[in-house]
C-alpha positions as CSV (number, residue, x, y, z in Angstrom):
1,X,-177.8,-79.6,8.7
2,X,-176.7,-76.0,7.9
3,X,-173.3,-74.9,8.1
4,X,-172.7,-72.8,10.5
5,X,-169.8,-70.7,8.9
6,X,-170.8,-67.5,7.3
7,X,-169.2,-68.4,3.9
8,X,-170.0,-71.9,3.9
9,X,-173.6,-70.9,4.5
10,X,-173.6,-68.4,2.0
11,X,-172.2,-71.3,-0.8
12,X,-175.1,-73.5,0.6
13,X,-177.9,-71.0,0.6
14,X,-177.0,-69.9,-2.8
15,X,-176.9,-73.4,-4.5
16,X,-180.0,-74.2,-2.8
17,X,-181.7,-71.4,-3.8
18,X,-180.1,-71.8,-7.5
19,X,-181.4,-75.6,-7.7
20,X,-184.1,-76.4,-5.9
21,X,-186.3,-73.2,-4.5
22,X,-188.1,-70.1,-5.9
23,X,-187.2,-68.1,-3.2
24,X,-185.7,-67.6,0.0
25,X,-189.4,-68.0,2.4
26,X,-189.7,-70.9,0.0
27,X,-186.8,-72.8,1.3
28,X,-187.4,-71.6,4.7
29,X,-190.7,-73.4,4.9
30,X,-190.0,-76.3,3.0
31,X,-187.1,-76.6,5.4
32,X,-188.1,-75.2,8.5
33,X,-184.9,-73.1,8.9
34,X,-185.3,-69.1,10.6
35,X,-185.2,-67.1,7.7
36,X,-184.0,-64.3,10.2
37,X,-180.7,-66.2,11.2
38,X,-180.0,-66.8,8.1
39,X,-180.5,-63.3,6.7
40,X,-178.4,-62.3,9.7
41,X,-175.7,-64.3,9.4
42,X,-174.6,-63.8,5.9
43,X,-175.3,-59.8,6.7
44,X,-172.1,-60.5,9.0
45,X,-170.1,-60.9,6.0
46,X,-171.9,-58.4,3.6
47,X,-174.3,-60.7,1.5
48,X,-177.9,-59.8,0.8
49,X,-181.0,-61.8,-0.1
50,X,-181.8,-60.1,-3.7
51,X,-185.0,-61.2,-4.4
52,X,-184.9,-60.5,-8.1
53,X,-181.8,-63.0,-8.8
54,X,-183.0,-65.1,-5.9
55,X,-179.7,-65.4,-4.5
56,X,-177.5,-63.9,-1.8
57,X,-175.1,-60.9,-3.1
């Protein structure tokens, strides 16, 4: 289960990303998350999917 707060999500996301997928579609399919909400939620708090690092900044 996803967190549902912005900056635990953004920890999550970012050692997900980091460990275990490519990219962010990646994980969304493998997962079958929204790739939207997420993207949405951490722009609440001023993070970004970079797709060069592969990481929210």
């Amino acid at each position: 289960m996803m967190p549902k707060d912005p900056v635990m999500l953004l920890s999550y996301m970012n050692l997900k990303l980091r460990d275990f997928y490519p990219s962010l579609p990646a994980f969304c399919e493998d997962t079958g998350e929204d790739m939207d909400q997420i993207v949405d939620k951490l722009s609440q708090i001023d993070y970004h999917y970079d797709r060069e690092k592969n990481q929210f900044v």
